[in-house]
C-alpha positions as CSV (number, residue, x, y, z in Angstrom):
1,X,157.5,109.0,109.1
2,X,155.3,111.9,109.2
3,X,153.1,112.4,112.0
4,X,149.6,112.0,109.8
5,X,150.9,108.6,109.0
6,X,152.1,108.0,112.5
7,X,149.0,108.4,113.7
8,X,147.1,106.0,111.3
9,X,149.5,103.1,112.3
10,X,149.6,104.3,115.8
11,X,145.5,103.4,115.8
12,X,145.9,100.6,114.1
13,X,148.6,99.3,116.3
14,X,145.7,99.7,119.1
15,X,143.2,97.5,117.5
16,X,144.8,95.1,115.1
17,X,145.3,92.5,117.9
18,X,141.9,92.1,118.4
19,X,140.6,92.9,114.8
20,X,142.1,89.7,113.4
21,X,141.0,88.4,110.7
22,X,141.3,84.5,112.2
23,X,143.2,81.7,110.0
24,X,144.4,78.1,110.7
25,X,148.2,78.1,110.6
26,X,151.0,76.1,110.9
27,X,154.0,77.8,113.3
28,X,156.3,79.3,110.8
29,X,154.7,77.8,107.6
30,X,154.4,81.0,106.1
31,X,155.9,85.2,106.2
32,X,154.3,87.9,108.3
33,X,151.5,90.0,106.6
34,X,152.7,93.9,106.2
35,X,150.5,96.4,108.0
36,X,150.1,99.1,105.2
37,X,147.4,101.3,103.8
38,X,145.0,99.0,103.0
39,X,144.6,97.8,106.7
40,X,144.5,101.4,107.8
41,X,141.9,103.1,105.4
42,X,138.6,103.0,105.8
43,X,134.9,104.3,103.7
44,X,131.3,104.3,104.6
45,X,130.3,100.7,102.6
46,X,127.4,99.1,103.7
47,X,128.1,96.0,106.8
48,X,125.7,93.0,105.6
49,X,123.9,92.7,109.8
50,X,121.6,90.2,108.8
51,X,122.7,87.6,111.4
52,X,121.9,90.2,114.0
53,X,119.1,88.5,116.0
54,X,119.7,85.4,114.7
55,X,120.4,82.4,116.9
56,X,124.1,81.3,116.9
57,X,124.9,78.3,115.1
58,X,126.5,75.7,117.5
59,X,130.2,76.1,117.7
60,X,131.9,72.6,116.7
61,X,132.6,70.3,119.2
62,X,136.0,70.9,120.9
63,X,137.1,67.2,120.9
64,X,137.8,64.9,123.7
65,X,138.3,66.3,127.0
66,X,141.9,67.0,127.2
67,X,142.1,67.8,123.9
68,X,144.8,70.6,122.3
69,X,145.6,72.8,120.0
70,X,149.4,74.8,118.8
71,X,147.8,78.3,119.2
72,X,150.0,80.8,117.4
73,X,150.4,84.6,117.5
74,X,153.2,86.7,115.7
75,X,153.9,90.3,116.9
76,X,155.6,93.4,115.1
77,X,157.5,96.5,116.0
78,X,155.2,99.6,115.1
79,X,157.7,101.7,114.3
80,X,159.9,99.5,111.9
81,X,157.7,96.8,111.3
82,X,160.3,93.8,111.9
83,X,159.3,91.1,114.5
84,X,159.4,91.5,118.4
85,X,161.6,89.4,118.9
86,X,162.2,90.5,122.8
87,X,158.9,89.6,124.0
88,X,157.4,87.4,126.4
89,X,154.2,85.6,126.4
90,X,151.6,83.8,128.5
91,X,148.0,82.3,128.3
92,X,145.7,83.2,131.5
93,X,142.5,82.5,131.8
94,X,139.5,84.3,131.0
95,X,138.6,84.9,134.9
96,X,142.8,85.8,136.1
97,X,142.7,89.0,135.8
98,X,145.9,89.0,137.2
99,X,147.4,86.2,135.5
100,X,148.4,85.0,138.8
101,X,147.8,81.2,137.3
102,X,149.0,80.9,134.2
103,X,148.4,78.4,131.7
104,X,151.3,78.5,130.2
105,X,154.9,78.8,130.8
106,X,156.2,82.1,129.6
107,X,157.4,81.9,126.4
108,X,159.9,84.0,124.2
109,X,159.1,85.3,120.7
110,X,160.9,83.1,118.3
111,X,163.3,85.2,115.7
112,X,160.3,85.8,113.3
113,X,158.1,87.6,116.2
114,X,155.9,84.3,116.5
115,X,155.2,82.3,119.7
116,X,153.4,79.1,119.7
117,X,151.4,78.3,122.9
118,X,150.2,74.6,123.8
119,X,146.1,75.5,125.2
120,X,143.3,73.5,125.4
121,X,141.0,73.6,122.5
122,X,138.0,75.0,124.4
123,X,140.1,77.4,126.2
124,X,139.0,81.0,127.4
125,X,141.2,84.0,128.1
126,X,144.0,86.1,126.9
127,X,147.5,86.7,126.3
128,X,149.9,88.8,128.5
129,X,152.4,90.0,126.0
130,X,155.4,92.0,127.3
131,X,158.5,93.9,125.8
132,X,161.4,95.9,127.2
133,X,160.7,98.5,124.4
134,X,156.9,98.5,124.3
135,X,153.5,99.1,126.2
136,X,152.6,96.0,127.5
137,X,149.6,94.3,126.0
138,X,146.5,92.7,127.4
139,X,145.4,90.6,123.7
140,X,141.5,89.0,124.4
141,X,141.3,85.9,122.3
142,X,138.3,85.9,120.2
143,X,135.3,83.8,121.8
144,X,133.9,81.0,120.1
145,X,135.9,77.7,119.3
146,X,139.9,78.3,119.5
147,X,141.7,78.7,116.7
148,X,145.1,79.7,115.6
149,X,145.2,83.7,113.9
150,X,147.9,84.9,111.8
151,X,146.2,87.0,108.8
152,X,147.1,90.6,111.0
153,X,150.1,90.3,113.3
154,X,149.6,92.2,117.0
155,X,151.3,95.5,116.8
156,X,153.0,96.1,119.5
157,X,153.2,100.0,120.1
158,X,156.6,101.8,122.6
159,X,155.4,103.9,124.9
160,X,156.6,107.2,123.1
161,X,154.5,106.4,120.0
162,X,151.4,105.8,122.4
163,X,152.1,109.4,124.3
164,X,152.3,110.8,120.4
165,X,148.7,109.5,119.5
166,X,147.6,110.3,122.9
167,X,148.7,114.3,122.0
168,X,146.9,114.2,118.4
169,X,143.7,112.7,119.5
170,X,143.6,115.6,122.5
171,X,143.3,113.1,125.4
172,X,144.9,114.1,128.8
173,X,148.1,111.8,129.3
174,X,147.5,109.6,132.4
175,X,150.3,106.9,133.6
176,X,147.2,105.3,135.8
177,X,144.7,104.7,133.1
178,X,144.6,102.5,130.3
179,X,143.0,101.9,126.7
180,X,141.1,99.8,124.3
181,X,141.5,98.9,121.2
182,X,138.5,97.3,118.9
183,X,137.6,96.0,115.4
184,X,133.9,95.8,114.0
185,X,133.2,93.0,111.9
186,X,129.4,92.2,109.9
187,X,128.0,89.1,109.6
188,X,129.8,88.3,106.3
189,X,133.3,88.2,108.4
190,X,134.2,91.8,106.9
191,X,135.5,95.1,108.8
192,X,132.4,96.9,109.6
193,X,131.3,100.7,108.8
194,X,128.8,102.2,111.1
195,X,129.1,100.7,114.5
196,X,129.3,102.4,117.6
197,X,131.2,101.2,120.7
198,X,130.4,101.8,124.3
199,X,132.4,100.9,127.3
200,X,131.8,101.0,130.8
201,X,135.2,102.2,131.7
202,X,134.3,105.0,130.5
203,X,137.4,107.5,128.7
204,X,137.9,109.6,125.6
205,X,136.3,107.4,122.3
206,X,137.9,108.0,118.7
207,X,137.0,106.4,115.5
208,X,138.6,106.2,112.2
209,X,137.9,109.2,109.7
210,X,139.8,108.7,106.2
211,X,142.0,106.8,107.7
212,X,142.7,108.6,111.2
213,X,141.8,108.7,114.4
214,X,138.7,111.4,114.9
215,X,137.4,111.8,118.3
216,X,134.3,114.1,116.6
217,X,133.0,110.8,114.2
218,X,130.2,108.5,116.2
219,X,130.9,105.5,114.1
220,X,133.4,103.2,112.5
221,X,134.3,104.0,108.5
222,X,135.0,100.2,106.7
223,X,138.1,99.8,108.7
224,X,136.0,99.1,111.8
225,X,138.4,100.7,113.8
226,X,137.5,102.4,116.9
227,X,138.1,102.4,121.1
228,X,138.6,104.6,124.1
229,X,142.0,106.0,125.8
230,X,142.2,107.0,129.4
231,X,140.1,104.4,130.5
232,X,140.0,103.3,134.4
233,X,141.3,100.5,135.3
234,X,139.0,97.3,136.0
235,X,136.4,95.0,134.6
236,X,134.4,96.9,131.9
237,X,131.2,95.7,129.3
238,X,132.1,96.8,126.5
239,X,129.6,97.0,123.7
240,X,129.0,97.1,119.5
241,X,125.7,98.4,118.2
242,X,124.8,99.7,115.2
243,X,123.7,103.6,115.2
244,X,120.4,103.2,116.0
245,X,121.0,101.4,119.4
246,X,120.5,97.6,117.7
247,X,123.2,95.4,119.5
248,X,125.3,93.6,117.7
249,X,127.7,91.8,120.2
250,X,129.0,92.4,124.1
251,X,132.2,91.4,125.7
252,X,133.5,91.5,129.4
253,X,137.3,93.0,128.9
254,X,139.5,94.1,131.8
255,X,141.8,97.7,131.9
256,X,145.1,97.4,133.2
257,X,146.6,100.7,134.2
258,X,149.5,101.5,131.4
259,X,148.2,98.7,129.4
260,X,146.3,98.1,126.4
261,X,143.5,95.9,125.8
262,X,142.4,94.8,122.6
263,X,138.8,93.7,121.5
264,X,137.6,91.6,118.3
265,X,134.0,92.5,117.8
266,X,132.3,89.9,115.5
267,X,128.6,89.1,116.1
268,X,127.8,85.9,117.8
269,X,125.9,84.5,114.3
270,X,128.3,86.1,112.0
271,X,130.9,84.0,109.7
272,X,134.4,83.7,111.0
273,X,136.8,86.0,108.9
């Protein structure tokens, strides 16, 4: 592929784990969406942020203690765009930074790129996702009430195609550091034009501009996409506001050195997409 549309799904691949649009799905009930275009391009509409301010509603109630759900994840190649099919996967909790207690076993992807993890349904963390072939992902389960999400597949990205958008967006390369990877969504569940992203592991921030990767722009086009490469390694705020400093929502992520970290940014009021 050429290198502009390299780039694009090179971005894309950073934040689509995290930007998920969030579905209830039954394990292999149905085909894996196609990253194209569509995903990738981005305008200056106008984000609906009336929620912002707005008290949360209640999440529902998780059910009985002990209760579970089937959570559900697929993953695709970048390059190709057939499943990863070589990866493993585990739950950890939101406070393991190391994963050194899983809650799961570790699992394989199944022949379609999916795995299907047993969690509780009030559970709080992430998944460790790792392939032979790719940069090894840190994907930060969206807060709120657990549920499965299969409308955007994670994008898993090799290490070759990272070091290539590394080059175009102008970043020093630097095996120690990490990245992140976010999605802006309004309060009406859509991708979200004008937000700005802070984080306090500092690094090189790049938005989308016409559907690449600008490290000039200040704010998210429609797609929503945006993050920071050569971040240190740690715990780190990371932040969504609108230009003129109004919040819109905060996460706690951790930066693994070589890894990336993904982000869904949805305000706390806003309807689920």
């Amino acid at each position: 592929m050429g290198l502009e549309r390299h780039v694009r799904v090179l971005a894309f691949g950073l934040t689509c784990a995290s930007a998920i649009a969030c579905t209830d799905w039954a394990p292999a009930s149905d085909s894996l969406p196609v990253v194209n275009e569509t995903m990738l391009q981005g305008g200056e509409g106008v984000a609906d942020w009336s929620c912002l301010g707005a008290e949360s509603t209640p999440p529902p109630t998780p059910g009985a203690p002990g209760a579970t759900i089937v959570y559900s994840q697929a993953f695709v190649d970048l390059a190709t765009g057939d499943p990863v099919t070589d990866a493993t996967v585990r739950a950890c909790g939101l406070t393991d930074i190391t994963c050194a207690n899983p809650v799961s076993d570790i699992l394989q992807t199944e022949t379609d790129g999916s795995v299907s993890i047993n969690l509780a349904s009030s559970f709080r963390g992430y998944l460790e996702v790792v392939s032979p072939r790719m940069i090894p992902y840190i994907v930060a389960l969206p807060d709120g009430p657990l549920r499965t999400m299969r409308d955007y597949p994670v994008v898993m990205i090799s290490p070759e195609s990272f070091l290539a958008l590394v080059m175009a967006l102008q970043i020093p390369a630097d095996a120690n550091s990490g990245a992140i990877g976010a999605r802006a969504f309004d309060c009406d569940g859509n991708t979200a034009a004008g937000v700005r992203f802070r984080s306090t592991a500092g690094g090189s921030d790049w938005y989308f501009e016409n559907g690449l990767p600008n490290r000039t722009r200040l704010q998210t086009d429609d797609a929503g996409l945006g993050g920071f490469a050569g971040t240190a390694p740690g715990v780190a705020l990371f932040e969504a506001m609108l230009v003129d400093g109004t919040p819109v929502v905060s996460r706690s992520l951790f930066v693994r050195g070589g890894w990336l970290t993904s982000a869904f940014m949805r305000p706390p009021a806003a309807v689920a997409p």
